[in-house]
Structures are given as C-alpha cells and as structure tokens.
Backbone and ligand atoms as CSV (ligand in chain L), in Angstrom:
chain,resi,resn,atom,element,x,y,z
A,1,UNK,N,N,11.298,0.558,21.834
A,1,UNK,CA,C,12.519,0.504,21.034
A,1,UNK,C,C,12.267,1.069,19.643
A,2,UNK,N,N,13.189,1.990,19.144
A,2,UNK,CA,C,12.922,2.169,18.133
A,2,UNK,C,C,12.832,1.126,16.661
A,3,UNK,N,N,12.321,1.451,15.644
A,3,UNK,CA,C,12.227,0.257,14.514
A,3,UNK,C,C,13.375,0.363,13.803
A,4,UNK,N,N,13.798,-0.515,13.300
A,4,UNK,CA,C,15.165,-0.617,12.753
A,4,UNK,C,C,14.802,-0.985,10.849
A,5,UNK,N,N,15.253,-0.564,10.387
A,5,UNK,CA,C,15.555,-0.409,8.843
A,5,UNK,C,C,14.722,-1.843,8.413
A,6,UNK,N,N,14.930,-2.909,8.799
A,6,UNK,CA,C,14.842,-3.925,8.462
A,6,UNK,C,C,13.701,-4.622,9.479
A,7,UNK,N,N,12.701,-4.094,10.067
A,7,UNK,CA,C,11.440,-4.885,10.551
A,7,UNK,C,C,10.813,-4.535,9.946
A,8,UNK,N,N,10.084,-5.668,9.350
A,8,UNK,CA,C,9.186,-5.754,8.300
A,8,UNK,C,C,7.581,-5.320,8.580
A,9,UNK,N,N,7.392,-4.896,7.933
A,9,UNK,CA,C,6.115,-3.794,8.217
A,9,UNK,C,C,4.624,-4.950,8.197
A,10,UNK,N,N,3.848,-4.458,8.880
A,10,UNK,CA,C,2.624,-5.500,8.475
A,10,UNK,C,C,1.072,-4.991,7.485
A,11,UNK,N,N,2.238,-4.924,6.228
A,11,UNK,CA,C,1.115,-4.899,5.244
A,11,UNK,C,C,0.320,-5.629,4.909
A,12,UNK,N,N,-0.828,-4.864,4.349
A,12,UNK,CA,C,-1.663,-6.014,3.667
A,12,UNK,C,C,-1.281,-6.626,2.081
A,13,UNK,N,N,-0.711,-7.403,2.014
A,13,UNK,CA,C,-0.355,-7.685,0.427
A,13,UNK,C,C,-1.736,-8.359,-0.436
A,14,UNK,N,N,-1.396,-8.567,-1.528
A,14,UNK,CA,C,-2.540,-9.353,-2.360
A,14,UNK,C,C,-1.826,-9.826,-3.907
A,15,UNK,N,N,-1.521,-11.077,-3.844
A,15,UNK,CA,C,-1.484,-11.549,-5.147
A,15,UNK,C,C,-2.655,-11.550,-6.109
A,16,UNK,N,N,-2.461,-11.103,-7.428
A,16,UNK,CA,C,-3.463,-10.755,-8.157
A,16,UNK,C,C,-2.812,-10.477,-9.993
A,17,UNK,N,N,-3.899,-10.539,-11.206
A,17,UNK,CA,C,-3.317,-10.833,-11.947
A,17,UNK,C,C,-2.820,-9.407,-12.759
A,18,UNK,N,N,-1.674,-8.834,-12.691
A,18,UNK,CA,C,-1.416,-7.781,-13.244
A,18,UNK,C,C,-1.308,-7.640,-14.727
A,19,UNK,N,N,-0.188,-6.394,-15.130
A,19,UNK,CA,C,-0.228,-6.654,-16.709
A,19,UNK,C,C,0.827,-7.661,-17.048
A,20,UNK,N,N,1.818,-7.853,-16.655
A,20,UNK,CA,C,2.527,-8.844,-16.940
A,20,UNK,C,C,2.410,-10.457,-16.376
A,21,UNK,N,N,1.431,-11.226,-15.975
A,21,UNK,CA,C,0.981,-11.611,-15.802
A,21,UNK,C,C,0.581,-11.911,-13.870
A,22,UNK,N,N,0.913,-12.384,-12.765
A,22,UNK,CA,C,0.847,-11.836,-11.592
A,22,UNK,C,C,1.510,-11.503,-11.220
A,23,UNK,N,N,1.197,-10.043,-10.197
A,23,UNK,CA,C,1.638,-9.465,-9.473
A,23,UNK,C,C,1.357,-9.390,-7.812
A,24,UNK,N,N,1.937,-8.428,-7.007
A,24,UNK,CA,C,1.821,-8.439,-5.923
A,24,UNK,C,C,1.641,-6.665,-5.411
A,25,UNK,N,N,0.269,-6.749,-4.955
A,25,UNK,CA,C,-0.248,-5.393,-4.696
A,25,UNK,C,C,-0.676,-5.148,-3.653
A,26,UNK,N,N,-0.045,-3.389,-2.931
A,26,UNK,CA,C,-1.157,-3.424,-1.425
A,26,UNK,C,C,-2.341,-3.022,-1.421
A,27,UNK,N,N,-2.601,-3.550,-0.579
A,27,UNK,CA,C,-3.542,-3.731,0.003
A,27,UNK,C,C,-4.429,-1.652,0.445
A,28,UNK,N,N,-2.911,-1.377,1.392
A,28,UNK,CA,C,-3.554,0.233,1.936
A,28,UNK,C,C,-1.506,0.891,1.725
A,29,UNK,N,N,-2.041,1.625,2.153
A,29,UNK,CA,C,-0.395,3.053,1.842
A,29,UNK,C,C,0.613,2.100,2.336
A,30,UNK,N,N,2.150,2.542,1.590
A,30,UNK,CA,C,3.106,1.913,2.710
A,30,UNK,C,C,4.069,3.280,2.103
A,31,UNK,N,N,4.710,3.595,3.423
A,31,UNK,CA,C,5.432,5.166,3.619
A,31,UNK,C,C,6.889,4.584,3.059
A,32,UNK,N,N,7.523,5.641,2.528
A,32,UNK,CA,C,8.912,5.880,1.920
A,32,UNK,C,C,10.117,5.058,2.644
A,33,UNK,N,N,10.568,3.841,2.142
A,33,UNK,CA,C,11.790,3.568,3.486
A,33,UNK,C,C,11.003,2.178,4.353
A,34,UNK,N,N,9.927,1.944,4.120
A,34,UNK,CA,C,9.216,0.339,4.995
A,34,UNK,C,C,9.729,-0.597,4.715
A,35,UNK,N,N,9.855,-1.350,5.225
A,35,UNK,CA,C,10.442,-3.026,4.867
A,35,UNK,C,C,9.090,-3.757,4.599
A,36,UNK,N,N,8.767,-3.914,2.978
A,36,UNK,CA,C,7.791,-4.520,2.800
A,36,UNK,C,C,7.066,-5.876,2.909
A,37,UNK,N,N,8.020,-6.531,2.430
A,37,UNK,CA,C,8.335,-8.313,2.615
A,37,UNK,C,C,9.716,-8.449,2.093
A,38,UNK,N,N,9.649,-9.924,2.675
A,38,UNK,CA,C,11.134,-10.456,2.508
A,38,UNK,C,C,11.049,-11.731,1.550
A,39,UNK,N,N,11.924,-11.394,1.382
A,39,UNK,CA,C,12.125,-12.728,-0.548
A,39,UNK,C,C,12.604,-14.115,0.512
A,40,UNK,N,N,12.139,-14.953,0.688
A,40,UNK,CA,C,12.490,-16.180,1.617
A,40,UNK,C,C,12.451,-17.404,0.520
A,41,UNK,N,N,13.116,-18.380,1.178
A,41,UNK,CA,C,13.505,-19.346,0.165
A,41,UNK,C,C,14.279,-20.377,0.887
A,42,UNK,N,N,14.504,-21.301,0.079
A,42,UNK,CA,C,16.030,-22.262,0.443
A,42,UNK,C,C,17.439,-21.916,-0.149
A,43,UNK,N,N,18.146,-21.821,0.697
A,43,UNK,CA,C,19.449,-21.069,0.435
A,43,UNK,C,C,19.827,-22.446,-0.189
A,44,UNK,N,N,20.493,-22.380,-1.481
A,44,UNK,CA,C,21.616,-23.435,-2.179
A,44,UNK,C,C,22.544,-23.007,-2.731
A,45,UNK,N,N,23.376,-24.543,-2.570
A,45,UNK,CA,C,24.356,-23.862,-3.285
A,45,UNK,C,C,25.195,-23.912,-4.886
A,46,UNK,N,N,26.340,-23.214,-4.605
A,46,UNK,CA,C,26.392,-22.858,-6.367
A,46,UNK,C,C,26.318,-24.339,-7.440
A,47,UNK,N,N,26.231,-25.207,-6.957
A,47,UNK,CA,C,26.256,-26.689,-7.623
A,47,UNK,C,C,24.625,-26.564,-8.351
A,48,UNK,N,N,24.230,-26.458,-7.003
A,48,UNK,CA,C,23.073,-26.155,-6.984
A,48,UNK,C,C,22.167,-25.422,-8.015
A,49,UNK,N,N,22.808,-24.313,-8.097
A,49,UNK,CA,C,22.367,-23.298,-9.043
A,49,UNK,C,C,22.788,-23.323,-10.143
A,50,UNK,N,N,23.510,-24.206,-10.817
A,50,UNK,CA,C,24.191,-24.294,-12.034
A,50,UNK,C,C,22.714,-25.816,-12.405
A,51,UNK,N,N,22.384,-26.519,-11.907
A,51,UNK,CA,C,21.380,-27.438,-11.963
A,51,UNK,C,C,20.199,-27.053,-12.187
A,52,UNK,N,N,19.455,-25.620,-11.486
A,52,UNK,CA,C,18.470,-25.657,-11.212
A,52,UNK,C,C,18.026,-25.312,-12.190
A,53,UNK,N,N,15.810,-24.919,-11.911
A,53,UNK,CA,C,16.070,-24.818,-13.591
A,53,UNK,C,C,14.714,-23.667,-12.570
A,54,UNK,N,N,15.004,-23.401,-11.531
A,54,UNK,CA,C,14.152,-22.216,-10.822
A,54,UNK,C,C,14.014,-21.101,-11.433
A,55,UNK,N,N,13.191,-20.356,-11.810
A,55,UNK,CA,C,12.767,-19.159,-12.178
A,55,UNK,C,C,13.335,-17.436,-11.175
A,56,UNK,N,N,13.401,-18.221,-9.761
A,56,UNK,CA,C,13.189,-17.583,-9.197
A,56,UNK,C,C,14.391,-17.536,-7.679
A,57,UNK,N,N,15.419,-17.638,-8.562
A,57,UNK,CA,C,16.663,-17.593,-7.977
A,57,UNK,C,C,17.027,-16.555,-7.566
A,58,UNK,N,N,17.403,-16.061,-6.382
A,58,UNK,CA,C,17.728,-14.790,-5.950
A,58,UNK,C,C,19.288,-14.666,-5.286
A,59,UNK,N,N,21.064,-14.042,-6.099
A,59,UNK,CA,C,21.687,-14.288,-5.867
A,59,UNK,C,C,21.585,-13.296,-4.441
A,60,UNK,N,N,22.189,-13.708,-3.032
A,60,UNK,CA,C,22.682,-12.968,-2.294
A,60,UNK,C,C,24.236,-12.743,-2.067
A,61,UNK,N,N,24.891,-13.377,-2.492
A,61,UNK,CA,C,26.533,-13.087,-2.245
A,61,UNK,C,C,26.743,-14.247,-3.930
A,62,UNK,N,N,28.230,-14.202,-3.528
A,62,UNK,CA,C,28.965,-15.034,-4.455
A,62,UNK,C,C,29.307,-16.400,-4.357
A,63,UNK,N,N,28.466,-16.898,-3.402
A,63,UNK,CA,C,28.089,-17.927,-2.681
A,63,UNK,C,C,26.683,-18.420,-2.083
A,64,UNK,N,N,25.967,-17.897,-2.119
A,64,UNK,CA,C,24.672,-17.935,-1.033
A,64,UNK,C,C,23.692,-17.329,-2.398
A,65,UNK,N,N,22.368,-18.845,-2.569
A,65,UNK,CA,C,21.835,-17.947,-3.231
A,65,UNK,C,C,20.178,-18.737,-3.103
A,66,UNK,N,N,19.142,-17.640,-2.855
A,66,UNK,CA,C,17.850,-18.440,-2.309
A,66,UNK,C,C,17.478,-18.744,-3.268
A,67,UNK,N,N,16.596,-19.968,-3.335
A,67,UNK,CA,C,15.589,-20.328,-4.341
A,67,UNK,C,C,13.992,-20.045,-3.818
A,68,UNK,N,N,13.368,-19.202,-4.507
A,68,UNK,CA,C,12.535,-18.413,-3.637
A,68,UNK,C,C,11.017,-19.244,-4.129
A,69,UNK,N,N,10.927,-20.323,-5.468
A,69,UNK,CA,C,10.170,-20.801,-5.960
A,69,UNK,C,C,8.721,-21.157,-4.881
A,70,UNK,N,N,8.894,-21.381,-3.634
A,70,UNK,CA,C,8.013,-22.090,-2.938
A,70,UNK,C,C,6.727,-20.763,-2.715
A,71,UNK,N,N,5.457,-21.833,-3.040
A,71,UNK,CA,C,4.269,-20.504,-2.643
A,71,UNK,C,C,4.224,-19.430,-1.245
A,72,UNK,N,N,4.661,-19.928,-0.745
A,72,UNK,CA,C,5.117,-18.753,0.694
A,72,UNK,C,C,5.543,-17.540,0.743
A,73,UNK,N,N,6.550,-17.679,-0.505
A,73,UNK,CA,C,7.064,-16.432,-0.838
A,73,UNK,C,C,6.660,-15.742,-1.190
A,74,UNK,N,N,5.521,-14.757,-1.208
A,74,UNK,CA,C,5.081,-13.558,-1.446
A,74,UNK,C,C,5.498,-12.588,-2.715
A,75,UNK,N,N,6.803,-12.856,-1.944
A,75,UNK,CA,C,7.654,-12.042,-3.027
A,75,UNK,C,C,8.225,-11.848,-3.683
A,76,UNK,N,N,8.233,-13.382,-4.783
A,76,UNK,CA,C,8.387,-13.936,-6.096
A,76,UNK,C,C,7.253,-13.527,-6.811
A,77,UNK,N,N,6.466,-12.742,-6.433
A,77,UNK,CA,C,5.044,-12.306,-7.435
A,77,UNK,C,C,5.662,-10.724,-7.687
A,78,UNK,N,N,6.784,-10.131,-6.739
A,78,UNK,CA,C,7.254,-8.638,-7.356
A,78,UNK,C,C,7.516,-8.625,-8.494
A,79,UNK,N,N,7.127,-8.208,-9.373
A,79,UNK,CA,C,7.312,-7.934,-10.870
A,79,UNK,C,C,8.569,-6.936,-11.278
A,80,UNK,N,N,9.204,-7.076,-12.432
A,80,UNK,CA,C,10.172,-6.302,-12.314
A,80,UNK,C,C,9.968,-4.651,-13.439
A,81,UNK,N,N,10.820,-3.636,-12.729
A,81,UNK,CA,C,9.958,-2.575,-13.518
A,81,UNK,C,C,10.996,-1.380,-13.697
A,82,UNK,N,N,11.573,-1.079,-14.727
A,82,UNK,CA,C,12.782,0.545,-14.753
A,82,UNK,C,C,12.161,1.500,-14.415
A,83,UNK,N,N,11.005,1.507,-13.898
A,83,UNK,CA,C,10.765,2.960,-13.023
A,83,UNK,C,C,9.847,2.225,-11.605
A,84,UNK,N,N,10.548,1.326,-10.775
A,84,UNK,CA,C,10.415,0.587,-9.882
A,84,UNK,C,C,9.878,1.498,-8.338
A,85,UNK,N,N,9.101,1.096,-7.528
A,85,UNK,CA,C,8.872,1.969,-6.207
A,85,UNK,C,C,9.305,0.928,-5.354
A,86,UNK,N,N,9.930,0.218,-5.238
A,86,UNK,CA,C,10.626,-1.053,-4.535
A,86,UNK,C,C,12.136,-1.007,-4.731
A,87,UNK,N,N,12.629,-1.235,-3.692
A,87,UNK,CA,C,14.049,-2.023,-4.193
A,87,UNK,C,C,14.316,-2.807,-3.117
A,88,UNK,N,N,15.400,-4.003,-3.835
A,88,UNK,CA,C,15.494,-4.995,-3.115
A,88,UNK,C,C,16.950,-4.983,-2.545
A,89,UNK,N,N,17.156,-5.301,-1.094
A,89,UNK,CA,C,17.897,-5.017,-0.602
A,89,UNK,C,C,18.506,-6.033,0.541
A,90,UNK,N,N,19.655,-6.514,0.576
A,90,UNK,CA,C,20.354,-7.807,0.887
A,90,UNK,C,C,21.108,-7.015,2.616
A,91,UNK,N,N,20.605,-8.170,3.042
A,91,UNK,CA,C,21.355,-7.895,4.843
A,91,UNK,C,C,21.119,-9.013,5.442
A,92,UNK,N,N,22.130,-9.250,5.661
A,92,UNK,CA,C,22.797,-10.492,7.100
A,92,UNK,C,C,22.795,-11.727,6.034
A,93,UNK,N,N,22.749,-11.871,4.389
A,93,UNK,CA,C,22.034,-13.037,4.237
A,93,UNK,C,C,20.683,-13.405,3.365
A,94,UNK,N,N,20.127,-12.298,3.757
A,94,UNK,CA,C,18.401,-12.299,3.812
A,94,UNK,C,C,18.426,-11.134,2.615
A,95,UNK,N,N,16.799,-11.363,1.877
A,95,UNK,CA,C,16.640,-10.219,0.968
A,95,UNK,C,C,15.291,-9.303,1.257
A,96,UNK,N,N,15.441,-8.319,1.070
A,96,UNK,CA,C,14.071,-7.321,1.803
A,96,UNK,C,C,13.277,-6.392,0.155
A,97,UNK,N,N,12.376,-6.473,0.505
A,97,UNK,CA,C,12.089,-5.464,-0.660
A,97,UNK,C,C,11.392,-3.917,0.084
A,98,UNK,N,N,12.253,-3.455,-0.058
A,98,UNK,CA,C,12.073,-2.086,0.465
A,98,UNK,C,C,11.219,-0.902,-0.331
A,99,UNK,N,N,10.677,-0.118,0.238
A,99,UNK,CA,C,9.828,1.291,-0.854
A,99,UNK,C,C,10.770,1.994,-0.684
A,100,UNK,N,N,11.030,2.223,-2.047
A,100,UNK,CA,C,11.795,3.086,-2.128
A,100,UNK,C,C,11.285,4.659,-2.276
A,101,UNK,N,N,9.431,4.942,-2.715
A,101,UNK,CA,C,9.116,5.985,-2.328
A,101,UNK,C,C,7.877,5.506,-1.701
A,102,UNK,N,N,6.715,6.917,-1.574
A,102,UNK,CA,C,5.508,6.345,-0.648
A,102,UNK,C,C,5.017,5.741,-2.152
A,103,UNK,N,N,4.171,4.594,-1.435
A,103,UNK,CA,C,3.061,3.894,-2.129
A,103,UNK,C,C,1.956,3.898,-2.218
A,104,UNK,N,N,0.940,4.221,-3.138
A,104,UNK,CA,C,-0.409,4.475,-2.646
A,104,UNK,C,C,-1.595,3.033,-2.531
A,105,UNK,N,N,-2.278,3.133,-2.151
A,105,UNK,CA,C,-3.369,1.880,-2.024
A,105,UNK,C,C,-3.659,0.819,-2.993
A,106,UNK,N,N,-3.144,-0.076,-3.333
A,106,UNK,CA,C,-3.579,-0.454,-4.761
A,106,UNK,C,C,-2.688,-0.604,-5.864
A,107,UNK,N,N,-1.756,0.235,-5.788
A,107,UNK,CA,C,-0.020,0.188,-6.155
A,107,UNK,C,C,0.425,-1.657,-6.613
A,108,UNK,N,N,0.380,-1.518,-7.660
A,108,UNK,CA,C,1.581,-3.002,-7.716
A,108,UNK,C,C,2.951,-2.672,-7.493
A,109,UNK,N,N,3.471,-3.695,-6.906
A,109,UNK,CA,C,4.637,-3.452,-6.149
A,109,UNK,C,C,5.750,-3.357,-7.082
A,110,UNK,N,N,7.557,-2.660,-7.881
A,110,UNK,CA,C,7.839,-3.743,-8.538
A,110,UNK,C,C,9.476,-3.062,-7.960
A,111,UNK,N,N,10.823,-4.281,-8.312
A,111,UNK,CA,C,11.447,-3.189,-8.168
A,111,UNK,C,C,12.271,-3.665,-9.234
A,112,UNK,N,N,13.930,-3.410,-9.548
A,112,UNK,CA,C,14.877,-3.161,-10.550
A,112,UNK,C,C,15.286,-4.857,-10.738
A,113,UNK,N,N,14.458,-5.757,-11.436
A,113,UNK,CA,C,15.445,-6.768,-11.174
A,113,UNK,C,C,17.310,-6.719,-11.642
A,114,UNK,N,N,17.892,-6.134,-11.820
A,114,UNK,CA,C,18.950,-5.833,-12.263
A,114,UNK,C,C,19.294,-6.163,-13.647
A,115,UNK,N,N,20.976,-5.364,-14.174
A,115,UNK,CA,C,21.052,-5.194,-15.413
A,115,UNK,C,C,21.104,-6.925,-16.101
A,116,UNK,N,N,22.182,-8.036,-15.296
A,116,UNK,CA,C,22.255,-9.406,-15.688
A,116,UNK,C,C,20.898,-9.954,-15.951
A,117,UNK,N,N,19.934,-9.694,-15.495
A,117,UNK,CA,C,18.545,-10.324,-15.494
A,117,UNK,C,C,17.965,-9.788,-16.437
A,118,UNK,N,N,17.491,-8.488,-16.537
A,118,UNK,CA,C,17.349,-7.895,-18.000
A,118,UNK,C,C,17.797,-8.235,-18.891
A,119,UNK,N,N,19.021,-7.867,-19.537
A,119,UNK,CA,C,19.528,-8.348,-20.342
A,119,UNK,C,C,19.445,-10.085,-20.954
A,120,UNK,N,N,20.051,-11.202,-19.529
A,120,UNK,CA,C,18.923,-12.700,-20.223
A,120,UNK,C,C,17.371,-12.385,-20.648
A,121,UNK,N,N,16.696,-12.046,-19.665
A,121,UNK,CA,C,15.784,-12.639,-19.889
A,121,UNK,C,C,14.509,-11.736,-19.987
A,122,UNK,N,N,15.044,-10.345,-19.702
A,122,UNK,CA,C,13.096,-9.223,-20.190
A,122,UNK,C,C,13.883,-8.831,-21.522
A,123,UNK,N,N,14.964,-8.393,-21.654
A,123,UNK,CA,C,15.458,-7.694,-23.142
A,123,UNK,C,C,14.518,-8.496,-24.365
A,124,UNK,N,N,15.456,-9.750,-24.786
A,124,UNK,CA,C,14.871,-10.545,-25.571
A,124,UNK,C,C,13.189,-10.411,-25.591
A,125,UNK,N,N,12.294,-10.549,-24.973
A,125,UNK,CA,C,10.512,-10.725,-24.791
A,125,UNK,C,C,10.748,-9.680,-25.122
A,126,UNK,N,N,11.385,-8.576,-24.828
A,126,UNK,CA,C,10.509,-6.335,-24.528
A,126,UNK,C,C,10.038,-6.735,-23.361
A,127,UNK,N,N,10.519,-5.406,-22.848
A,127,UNK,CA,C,10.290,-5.209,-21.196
A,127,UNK,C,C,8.698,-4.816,-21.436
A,128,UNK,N,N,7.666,-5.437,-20.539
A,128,UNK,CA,C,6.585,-4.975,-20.518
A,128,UNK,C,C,5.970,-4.181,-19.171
A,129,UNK,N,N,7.319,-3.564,-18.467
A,129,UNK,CA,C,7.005,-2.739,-17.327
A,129,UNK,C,C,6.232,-1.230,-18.045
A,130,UNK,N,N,5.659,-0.306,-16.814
A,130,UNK,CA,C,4.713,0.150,-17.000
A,130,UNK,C,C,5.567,1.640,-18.391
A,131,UNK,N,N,7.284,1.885,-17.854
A,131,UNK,CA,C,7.700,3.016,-18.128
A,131,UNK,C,C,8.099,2.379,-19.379
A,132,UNK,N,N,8.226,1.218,-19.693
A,132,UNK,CA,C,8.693,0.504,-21.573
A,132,UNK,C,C,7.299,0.220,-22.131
A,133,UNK,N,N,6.221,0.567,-22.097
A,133,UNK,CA,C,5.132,0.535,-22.452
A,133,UNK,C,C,4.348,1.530,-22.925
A,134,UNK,N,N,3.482,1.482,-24.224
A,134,UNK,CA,C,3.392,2.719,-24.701
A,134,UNK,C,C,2.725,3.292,-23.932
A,135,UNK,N,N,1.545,2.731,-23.918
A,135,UNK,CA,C,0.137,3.467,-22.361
A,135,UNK,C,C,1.023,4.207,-21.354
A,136,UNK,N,N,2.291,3.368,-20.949
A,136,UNK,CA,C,3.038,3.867,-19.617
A,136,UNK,C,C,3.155,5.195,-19.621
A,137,UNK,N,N,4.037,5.774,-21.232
A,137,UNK,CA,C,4.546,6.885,-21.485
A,137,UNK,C,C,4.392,8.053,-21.073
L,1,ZN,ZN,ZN,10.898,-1.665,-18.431
C-alpha cells in the first residue's frame, strides 16, 4: 500500500540541550514531506484551557486543544524558529510535525510556532531562533 501523508516515519529522534535551551534532533536524514512525530497529549477543554497554566498547549480547532506537557511527547522539545524546516500540521484532530524541506543528520528540528505565540511570548524575551540571531545571520 502506498504511504499516506500522515504515517509517521521511524526516525531516530534525540532530546538534547540546544541553544535555546532543549531541543529535539535527528538522529540520521529525514526527506522533504515525512511525517516526523506527532505532538500527543490530553485533549481538554476550553474551561480547561482558560485554567491551565501548561506551557505546552497546542490549539487544534476552536474547541479541541492538546495539552502536550507529559514526557512522552517528543514533540514539546520542537523549538520554535522563523526560518523553520518543520511545520506543524493538524488532521483528523491530531497534530504532525512535518519537514517541510530535506533534513540533514544532526539538524535540530524547529517549526513556525505561529504569529499569536510569538507575539505573547518569544517577542517580549527576543526571538533566539537561529535566523534572529546574530551568529545565525
Ligand atoms: Zn526568530
């Protein structure tokens, strides 16, 4: 059968301590278009999310939104980055972090956390992704 957009590839990942403090890096190549990992969590709801005090809230609809805090998740260590090789991408429910180009060996992963998230909460600190960084330049 052919692979479908959304089977998740079996990389090697590795949590590890990047420049912004940890990140999540492969292991060996992952090609243009892979389904890298998936952002998993407990889905709650908006009561919920007006309470929480999670870091690591991931909205999927206008209703449905994971709390991805638990160590399992892999992919609460994606770092966020304006010149991102990841993007994250919502289906059935579920959130995927996709390559958005090829990746090479060793690559930290990161992708766009979006403009609402920026704006709270990297604006204020300075974005310390690799392309808002002077070294990056
Ligand atoms: Zn940046």
């Amino acid at each position: 059968m052919a692979k479908r957009k959304f089977d998740l590839g079996d990389f090697q990942l590795e949590v590890k301590r990047s420049r912004t403090g940890l990140g999540l890096f492969t292991l060996g190549p992952i090609a243009k278009g892979s389904c890298v990992v998936e952002y998993t969590g407990r889905l709650i709801s908006e009561s919920e999310v007006y309470a929480s005090r999670s870091k690591y809230l991931f909205e999927v609809s206008a209703k449905k939104t994971i709390d991805g805090r638990g160590k399992g998740n892999l992919a609460r260590y994606v770092n966020h980055s304006c010149r991102p090789n990841c993007e994250a991408e919502i289906w059935r429910g579920r959130v995927f972090v996709m390559a958005r180009r090829a990746i090479k060996a060793g690559e930290e992963l990161a992708y766009n956390y979006g403009a609402d998230y920026f704006t709270r909460y990297i604006q204020p600190k300075g974005c310390r992704c690799l392309k808002c960084s002077p070294e990056g330049a």
